[in-house]
C-alpha positions in Angstrom: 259.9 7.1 38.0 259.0 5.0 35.5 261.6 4.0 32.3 261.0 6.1 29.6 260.7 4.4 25.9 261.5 7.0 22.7 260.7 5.8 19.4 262.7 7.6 17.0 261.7 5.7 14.1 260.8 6.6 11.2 262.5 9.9 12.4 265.9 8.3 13.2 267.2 4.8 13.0 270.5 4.6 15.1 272.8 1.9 13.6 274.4 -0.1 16.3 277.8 2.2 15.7 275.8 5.0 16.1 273.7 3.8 19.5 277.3 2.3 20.7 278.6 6.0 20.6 275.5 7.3 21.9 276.3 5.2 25.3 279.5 5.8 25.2 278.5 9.6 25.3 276.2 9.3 27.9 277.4 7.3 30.2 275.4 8.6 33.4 272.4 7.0 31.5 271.2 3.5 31.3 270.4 3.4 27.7 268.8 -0.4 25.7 267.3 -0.8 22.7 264.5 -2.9 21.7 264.5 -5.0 18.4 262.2 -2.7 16.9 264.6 0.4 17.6 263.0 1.8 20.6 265.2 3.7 23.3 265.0 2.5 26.1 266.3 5.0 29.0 266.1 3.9 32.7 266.4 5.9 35.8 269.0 5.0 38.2 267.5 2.7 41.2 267.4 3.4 44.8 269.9 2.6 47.5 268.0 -0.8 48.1 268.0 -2.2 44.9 271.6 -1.2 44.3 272.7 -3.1 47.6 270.3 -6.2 46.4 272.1 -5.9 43.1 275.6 -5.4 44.4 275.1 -8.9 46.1 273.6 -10.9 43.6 276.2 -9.4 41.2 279.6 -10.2 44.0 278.2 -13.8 44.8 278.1 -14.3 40.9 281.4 -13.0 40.5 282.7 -15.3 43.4 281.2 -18.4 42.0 282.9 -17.9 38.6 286.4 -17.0 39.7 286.6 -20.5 41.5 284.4 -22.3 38.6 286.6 -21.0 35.9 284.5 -22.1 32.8 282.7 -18.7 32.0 283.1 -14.8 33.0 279.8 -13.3 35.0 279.1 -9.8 34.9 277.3 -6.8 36.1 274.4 -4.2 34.9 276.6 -2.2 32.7 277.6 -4.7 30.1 275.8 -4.2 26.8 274.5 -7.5 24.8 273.3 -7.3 21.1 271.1 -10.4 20.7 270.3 -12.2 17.9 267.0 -10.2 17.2 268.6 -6.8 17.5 267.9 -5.4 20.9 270.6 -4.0 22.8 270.4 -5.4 26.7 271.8 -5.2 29.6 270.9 -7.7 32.4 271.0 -6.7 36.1 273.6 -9.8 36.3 274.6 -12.3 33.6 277.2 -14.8 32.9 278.6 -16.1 29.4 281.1 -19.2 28.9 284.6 -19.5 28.1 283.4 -21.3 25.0 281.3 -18.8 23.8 283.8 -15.9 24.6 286.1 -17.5 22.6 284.6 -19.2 19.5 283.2 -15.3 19.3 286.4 -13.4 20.0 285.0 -10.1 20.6 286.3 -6.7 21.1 286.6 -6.5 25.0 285.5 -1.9 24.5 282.0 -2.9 22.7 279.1 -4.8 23.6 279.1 -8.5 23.1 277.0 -10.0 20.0 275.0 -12.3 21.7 273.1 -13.5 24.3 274.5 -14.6 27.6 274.3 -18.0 28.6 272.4 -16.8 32.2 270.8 -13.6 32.7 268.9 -12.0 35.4 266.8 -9.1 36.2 266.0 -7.8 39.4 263.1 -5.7 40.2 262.9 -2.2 41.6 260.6 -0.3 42.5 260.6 1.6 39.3 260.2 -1.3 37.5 257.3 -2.7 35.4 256.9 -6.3 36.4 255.1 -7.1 32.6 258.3 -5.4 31.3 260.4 -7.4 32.7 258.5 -10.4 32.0 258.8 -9.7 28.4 262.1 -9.2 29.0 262.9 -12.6 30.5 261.2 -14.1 27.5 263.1 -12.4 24.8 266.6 -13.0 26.6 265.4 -17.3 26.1 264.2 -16.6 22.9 267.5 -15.1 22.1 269.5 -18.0 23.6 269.9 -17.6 27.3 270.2 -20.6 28.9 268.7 -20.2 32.2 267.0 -16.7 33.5 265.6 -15.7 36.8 263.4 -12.9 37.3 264.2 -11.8 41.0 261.4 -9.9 42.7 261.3 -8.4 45.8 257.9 -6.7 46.5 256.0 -9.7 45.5 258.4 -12.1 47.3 258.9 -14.0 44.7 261.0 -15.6 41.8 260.7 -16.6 38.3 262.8 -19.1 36.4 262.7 -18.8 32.7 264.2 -22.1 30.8 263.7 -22.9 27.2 260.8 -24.8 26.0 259.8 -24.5 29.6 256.6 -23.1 31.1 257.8 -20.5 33.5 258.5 -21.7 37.0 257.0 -19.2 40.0 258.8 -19.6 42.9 257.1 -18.0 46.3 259.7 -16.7 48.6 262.4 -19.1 48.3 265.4 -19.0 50.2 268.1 -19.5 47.5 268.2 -20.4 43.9 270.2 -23.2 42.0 272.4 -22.6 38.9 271.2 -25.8 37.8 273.3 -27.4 34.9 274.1 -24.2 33.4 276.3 -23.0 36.4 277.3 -26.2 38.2 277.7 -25.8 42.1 275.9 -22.0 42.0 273.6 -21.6 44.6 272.3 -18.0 45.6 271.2 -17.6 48.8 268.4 -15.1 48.7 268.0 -13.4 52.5 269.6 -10.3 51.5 268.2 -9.7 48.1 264.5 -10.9 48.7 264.4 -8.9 51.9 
């Protein structure tokens, strides 16, 4: 199953309180929003991708507990970027810095975009989706995105004012500058 896309407008036009409340209410569902109002809602993965994701997501985690300079977090945080869309990556991380010069209400989702985002592929998954996806979260001000995917072994890192870099089955990934000393090992989330 395939995500399905609802465009309400010009029939509705959620405000962001109003597409907040309709998350909140719904919680079972995976609910974005693109820029130009579209709902976005996803079916839940399969046990695979939610193991791959559970790792990626804990070896994140682990990295930025003993680095200390930014919070990372999992599919269920909400993002509103600078364009309007309402996101959540599979993983992400945002700095210290950022987190505080913002100061934001720790219940809603946070206005802007994280400094590190990635998206994994599942088998429901459109892989042009998510491409498009990748480039609107650089557009938007993420730092440094990879696009994990699993049935074509491969990986793509998405950097500003970069071409795309295509990785063919790698076994880990680099955090690069942006997250210092990260290195994902990818056996159990590429296999």
């Amino acid at each position: 199953m395939t995500a399905l896309i609802l465009n309400l407008s010009p029939t509705i036009d959620l405000t962001d309180e109003q597409f907040f409340q309709l998350c909140q209410n719904n919680r079972d569902l995976r609910l974005e929003r693109t820029a130009e109002g579209e709902l976005i809602i996803m079916p839940p993965t399969g046990w695979k991708s939610g193991n791959r994701n559970s790792r990626l997501t804990q070896r994140l985690g682990n990295w930025a507990d003993v680095d200390a300079t930014g919070l990372a977090f999992d599919s269920s945080t909400g993002y509103k970027l600078p364009n309007g869309a309402n996101r959540s990556p599979d993983a992400s991380w945002v700095s210290r810095e950022q987190l505080e010069a913002l100061n934001p209400d720790p219940a809603r989702f946070l206005p802007i975009a994280p400094d590190f985002a990635v998206e994994l592929r599942s088998a429901s998954d459109s892989l042009q989706t998510l491409q498009q996806k990748m480039q609107e979260y650089i557009e938007n001000g993420v730092r440094l995105g990879w696009l994990i995917d699993p049935q074509n072994q491969r990986v793509e890192i998405y950097r500003p004012g970069q071409e795309v870099e295509v990785l063919q089955s790698p076994t880990s990934l680099s955090g690069e500058d942006i997250l210092p000393g990260f290195v994902l090992d990818l056996e159990q989330i590429l296999n």
